[in-house]
C-alpha positions as CSV (number, residue, x, y, z in Angstrom):
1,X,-61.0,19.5,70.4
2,X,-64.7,19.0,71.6
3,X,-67.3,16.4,69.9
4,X,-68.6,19.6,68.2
5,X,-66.2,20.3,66.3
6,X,-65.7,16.6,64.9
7,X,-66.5,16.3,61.2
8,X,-67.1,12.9,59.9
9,X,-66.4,11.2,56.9
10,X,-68.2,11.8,53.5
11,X,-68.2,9.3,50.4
12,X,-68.0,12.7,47.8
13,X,-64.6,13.9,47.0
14,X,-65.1,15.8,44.0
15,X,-65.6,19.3,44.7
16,X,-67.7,22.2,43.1
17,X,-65.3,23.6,40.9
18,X,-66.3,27.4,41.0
19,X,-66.3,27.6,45.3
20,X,-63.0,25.6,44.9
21,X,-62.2,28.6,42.4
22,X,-63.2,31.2,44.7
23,X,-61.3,29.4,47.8
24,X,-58.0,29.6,45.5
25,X,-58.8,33.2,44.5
26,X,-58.8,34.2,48.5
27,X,-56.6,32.3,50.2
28,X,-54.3,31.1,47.3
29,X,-51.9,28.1,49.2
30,X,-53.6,27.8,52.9
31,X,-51.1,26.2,55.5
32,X,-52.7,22.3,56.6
33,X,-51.0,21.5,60.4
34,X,-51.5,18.1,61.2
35,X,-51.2,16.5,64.5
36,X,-50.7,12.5,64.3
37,X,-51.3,10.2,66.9
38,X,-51.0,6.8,66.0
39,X,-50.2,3.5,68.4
40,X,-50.4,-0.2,67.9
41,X,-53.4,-1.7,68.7
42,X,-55.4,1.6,68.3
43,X,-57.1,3.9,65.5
44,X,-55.4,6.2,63.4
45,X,-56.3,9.7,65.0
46,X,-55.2,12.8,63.3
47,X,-56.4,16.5,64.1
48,X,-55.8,18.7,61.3
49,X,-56.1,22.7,61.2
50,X,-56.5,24.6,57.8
51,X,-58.5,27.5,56.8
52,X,-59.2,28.8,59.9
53,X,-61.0,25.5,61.1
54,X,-60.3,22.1,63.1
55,X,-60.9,18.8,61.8
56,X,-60.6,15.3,63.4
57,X,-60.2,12.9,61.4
58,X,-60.2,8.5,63.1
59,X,-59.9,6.0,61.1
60,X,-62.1,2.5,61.0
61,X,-59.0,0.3,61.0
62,X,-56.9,-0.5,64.0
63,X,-52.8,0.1,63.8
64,X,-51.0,-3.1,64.2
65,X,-46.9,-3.0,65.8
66,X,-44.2,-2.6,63.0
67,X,-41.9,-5.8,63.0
68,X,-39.2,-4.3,61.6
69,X,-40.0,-0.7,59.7
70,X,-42.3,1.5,61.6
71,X,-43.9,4.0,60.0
72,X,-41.7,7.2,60.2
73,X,-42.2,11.0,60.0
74,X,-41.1,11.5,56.9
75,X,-43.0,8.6,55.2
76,X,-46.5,10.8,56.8
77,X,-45.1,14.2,55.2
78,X,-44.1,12.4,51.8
79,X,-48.1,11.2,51.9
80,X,-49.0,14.4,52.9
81,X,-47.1,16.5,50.9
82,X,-49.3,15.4,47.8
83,X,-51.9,18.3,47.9
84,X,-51.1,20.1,44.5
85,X,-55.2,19.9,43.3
86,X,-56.3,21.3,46.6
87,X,-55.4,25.0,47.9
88,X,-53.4,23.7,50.9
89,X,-49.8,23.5,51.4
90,X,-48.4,21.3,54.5
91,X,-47.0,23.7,57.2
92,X,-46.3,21.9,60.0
93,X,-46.4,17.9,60.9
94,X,-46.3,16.4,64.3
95,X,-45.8,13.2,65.1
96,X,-44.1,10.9,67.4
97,X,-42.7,7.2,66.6
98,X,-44.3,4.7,68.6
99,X,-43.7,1.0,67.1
100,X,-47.0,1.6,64.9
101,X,-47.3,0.6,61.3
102,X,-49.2,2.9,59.3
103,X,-50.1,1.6,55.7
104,X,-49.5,4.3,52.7
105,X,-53.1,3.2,51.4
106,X,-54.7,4.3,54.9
107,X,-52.2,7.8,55.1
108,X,-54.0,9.1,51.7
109,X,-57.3,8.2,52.4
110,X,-57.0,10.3,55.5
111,X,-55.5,13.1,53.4
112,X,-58.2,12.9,50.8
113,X,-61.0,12.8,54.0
114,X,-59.2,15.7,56.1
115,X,-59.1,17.8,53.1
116,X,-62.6,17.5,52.3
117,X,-63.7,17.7,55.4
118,X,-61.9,21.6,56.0
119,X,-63.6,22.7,52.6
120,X,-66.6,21.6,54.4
121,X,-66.2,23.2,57.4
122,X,-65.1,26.6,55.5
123,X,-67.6,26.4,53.1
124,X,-71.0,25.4,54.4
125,X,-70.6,26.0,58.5
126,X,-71.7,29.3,59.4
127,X,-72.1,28.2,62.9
128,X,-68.2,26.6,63.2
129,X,-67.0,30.0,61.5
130,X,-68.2,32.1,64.0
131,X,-67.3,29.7,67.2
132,X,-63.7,29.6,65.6
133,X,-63.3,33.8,66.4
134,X,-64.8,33.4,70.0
135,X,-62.7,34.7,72.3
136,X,-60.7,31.5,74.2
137,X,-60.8,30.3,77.4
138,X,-58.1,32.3,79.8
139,X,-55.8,30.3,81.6
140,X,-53.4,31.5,84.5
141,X,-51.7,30.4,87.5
142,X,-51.2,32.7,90.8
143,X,-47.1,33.9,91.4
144,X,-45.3,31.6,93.8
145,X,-41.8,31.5,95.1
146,X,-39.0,30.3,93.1
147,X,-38.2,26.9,94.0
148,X,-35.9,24.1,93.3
149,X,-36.1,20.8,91.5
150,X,-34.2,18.1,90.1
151,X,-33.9,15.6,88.0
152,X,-31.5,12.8,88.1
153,X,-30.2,9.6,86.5
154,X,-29.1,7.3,89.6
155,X,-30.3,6.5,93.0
156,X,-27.2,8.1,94.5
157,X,-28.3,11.3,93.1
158,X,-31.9,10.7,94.1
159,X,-30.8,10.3,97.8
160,X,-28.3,13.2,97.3
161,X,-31.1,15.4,96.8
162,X,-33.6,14.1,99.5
163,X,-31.0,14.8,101.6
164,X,-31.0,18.4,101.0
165,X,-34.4,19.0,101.0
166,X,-35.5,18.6,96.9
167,X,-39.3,18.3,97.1
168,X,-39.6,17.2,93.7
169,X,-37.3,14.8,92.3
170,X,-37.8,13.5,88.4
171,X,-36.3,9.9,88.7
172,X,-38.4,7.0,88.2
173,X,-41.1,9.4,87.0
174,X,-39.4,10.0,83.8
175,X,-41.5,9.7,80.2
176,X,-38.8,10.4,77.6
177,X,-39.7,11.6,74.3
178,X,-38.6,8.7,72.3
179,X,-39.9,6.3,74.7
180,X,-42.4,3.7,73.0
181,X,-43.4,1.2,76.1
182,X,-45.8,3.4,78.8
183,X,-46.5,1.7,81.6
184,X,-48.6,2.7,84.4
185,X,-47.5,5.2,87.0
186,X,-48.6,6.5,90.2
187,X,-48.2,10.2,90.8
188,X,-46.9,13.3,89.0
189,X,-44.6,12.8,85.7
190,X,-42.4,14.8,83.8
191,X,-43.1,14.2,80.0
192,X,-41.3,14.8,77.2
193,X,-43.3,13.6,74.1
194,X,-47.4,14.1,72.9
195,X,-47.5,10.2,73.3
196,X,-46.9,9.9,76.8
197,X,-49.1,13.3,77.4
198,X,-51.8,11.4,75.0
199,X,-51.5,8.3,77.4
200,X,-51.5,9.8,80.9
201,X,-53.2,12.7,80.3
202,X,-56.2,11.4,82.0
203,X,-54.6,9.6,85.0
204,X,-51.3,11.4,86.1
205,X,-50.8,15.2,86.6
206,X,-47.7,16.0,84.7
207,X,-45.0,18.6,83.6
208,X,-43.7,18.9,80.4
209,X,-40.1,18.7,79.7
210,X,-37.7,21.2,77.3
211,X,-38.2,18.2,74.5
212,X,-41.3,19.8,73.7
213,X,-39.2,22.8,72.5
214,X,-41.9,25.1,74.1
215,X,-40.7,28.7,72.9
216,X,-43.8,31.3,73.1
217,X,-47.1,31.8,75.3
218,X,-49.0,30.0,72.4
219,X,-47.4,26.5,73.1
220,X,-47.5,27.3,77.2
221,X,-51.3,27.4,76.4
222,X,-52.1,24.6,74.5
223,X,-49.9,22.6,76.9
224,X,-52.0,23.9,79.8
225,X,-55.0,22.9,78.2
226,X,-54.0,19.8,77.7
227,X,-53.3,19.1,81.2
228,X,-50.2,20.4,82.1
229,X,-49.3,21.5,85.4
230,X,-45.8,23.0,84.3
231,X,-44.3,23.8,81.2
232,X,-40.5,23.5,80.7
233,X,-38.9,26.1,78.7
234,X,-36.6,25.3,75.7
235,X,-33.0,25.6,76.1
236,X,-32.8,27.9,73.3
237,X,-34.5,30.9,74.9
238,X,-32.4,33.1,75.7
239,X,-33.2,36.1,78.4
240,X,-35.3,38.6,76.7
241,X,-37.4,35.6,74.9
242,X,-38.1,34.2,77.9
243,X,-39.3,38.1,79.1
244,X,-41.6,38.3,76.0
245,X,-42.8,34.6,76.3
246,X,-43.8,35.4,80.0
247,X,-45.0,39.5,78.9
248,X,-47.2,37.8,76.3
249,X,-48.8,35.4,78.2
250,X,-49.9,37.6,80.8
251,X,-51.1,40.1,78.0
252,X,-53.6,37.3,76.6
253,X,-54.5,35.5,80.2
254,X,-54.4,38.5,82.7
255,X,-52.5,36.5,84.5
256,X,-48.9,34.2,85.0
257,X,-48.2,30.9,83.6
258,X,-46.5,28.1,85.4
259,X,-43.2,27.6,84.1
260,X,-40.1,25.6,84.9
261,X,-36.5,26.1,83.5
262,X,-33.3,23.9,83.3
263,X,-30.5,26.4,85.4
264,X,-28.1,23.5,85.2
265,X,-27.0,20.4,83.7
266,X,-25.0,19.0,80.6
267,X,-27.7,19.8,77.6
268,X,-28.4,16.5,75.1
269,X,-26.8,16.9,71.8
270,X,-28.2,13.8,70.0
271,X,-30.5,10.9,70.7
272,X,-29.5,7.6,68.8
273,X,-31.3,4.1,68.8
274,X,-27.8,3.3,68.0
275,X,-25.4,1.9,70.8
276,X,-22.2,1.5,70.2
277,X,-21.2,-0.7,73.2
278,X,-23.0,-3.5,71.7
279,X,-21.8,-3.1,68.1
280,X,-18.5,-3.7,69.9
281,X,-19.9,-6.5,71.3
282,X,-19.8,-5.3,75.2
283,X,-23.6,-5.1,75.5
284,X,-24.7,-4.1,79.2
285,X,-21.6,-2.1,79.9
286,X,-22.9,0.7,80.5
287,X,-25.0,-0.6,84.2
288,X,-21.2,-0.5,85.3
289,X,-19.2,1.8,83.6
290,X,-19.8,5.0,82.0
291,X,-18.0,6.2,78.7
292,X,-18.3,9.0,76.3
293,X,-16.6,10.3,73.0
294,X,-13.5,12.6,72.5
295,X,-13.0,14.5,69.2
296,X,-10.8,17.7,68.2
297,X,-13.6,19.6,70.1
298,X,-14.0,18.2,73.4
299,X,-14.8,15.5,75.3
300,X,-18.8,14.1,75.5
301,X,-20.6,12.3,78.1
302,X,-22.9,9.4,76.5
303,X,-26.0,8.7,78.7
304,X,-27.6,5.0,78.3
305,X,-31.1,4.4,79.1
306,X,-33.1,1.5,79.7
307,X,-34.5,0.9,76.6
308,X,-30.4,0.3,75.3
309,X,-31.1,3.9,73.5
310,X,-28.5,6.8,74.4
311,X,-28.2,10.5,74.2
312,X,-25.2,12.4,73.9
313,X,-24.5,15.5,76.0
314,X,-23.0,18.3,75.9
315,X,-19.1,18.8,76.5
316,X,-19.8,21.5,79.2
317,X,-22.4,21.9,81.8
318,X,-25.0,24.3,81.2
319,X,-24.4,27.0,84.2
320,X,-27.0,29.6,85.4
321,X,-26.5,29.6,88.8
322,X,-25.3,33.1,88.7
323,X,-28.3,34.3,87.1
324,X,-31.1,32.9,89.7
325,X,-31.6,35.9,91.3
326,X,-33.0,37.7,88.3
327,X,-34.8,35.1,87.0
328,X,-38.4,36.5,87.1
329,X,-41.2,34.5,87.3
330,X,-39.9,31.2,86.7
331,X,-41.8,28.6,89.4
332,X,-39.5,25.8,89.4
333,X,-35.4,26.3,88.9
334,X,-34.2,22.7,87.7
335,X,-30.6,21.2,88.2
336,X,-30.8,18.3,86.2
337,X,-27.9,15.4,87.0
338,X,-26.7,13.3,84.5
339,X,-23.2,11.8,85.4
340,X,-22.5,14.0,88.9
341,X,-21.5,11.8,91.9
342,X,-23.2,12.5,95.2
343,X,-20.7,15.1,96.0
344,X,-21.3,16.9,93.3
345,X,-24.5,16.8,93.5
346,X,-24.6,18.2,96.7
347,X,-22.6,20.7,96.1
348,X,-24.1,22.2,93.3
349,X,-27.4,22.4,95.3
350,X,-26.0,24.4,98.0
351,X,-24.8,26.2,95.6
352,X,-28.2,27.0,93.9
353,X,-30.0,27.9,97.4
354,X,-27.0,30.6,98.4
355,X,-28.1,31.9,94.9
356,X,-32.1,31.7,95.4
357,X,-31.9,32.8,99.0
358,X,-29.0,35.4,98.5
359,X,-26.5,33.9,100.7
360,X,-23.8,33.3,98.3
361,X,-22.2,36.2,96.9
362,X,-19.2,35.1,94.7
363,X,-19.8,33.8,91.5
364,X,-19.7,29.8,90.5
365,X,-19.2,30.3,86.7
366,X,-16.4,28.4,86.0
367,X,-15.2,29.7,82.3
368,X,-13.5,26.4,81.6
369,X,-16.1,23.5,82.3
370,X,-19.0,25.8,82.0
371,X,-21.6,27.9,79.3
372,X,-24.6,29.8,79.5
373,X,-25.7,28.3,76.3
374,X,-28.1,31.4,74.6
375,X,-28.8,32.6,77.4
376,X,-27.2,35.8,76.9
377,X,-27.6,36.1,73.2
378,X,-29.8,35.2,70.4
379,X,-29.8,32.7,67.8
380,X,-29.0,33.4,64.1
């Protein structure tokens, strides 16, 4: 959002009742998105969109750390959600924990400003009105040769996949979603949450991981303009999404956008805060051993982090080698390791070239240990 389109704070919040009539007459209940970006030791900073126009809205205060509660998304779409004497209705929210205590008091009076600040903007700026229709900036990236990459969870892997020839390798360079503490970096990152693009944005290039759920051209864009050099696809696209995604795009950019793709890997099922290693007091385990959990269903590798947070995965391995060769216009083909040895690593990467390059003929589906996830069909 550019300084132009920043609308500042106004001490009236009573609103002439006849153009509030007319608004509610046209529009009846208008969608409010809100974008929330709120870290400790920093302003409140949320960009709202409603009635066709943007609105920024910063607050005076500075956010301190939670000590025990941190404010939570539900807590901002509870304070929100109170817009029954205005003509909005909340759409969408995001926002991404990050330690930061946000009072209730300070969460309203930002609803009460952003609100009045879009009737504003509707109601007596010609001049935003008409820059709001103007046709957008166009943003494309030139076709290259598929490629591989790879990200991995353990030195062993990392050295696995120097060794046969991985040019880019997501390791150390690794900004989760849920991850609260950024630290500074050198070099390209792969990020998985709008805090760690908000924080590096300016001083790393980056790709975007699948946690972003990117599923249409829209999100590619906005991602783009943000910064990104790739976008990572959601898991949940299956084939002829990902041909529309990509058929779209092109449509509105005469031209390709950069995109990157998990081909194989076990998918996360859950992320948890939760570990259950300590609660069984046998904290720090998990630098040793690995474990997992076994139900009626199938067996589940758990994946520990840093941070003593986990994520669950998925009981098979995600499997698209077969499909590489007919993957159009995908950049970067990722093979991402979580609890693979060195052999295994290996293995599957030779596997992956013979695909790109066409060497390998048979297939390496393996009905058993593998899925295609949605690949092949779509979600109901």
């Amino acid at each position: 959002m550019s300084k132009g389109d920043v609308v500042y704070k106004t001490k009236d919040y009573f609103y002439n009742k006849e153009l509030e009539a007319s608004l509610e007459k046209e529009f009846k209940r208008f969608n409010l998105d809100i974008r929330v970006y709120a870290y400790p030791g920093s302003k409140l900073v949320i960009e709202a969109e409603g009635l066709g126009c943007n609105y920024s809205y910063e607050s005076e205060e500075i956010l301190g750390e939670a000590i025990n509660n941190p404010t939570t998304k539900d807590q901002v779409i509870k304070q929100f959600s109170r817009l029954n004497d205005t003509i909005f209705e909340l759409h969408q929210v995001d926002y991404e924990e990050c330690n930061a205590f946000i009072p209730a008091k300070l969460l309203n009076a930002a609803r009460r400003d952003i609100v009045l600040g879009l009737y504003d903007l509707k109601l007596n700026s010609q001049q935003k009105r008409t820059k709001a229709v103007e046709a957008k900036e166009k943003i494309s990236f030139a076709p290259v040769q598929p490629y591989l990459t790879a990200s991995v969870t353990t030195k062993e892997q990392y050295d696995a996949c120097v060794s046969c020839g991985i040019k880019e390798i997501y390791y150390e360079n690794v900004v989760r979603r849920n991850q609260n503490d950024y630290k500074e970096q050198e070099g390209q990152l792969l990020i998985g949450g709008y805090g760690g693009i908000h924080h590096y944005r300016e001083t790393n290039p980056f790709v975007t991981d699948y946690s972003l759920n990117v599923i249409n051209a829209t999100s590619c864009y906005e991602l783009y303009k943000l910064g990104a050099k790739r976008v990572t696809l959601s898991y949940e696209l299956n084939k002829s999404q990902i041909e529309d995604l990509m058929n779209a795009y092109v449509e509105e950019n005469d031209g390709y956008p950069a995109l990157e793709m998990v081909v194989y890997g076990r998918a996360p099922l859950m992320f948890t805060k939760y570990c259950p290693m300590k609660k069984m007091n046998q904290c720090r385990i998990c630098k040793t051993k690995s474990y997992e959990l076994k139900d009626e269903h199938g067996t589940f590798p758990i994946l520990s982090h840093e941070d003593c947070t986990s994520t669950l995965l998925n009981g098979k391995t995600l499997n698209l080698l077969d499909e590489l060769p007919n993957l159009k216009g995908i950049e970067a083909l990722r093979l991402n390791f979580t609890i693979e040895s060195k052999d295994q690593v290996v293995e599957v990467i030779h596997r992956a070239l013979g695909k790109l390059n066409g060497s390998m003929k048979n297939a390496v589906f393996n009905q058993e240990t593998d899925t295609r996830g949605h690949f092949n069909k779509e979600i109901v």
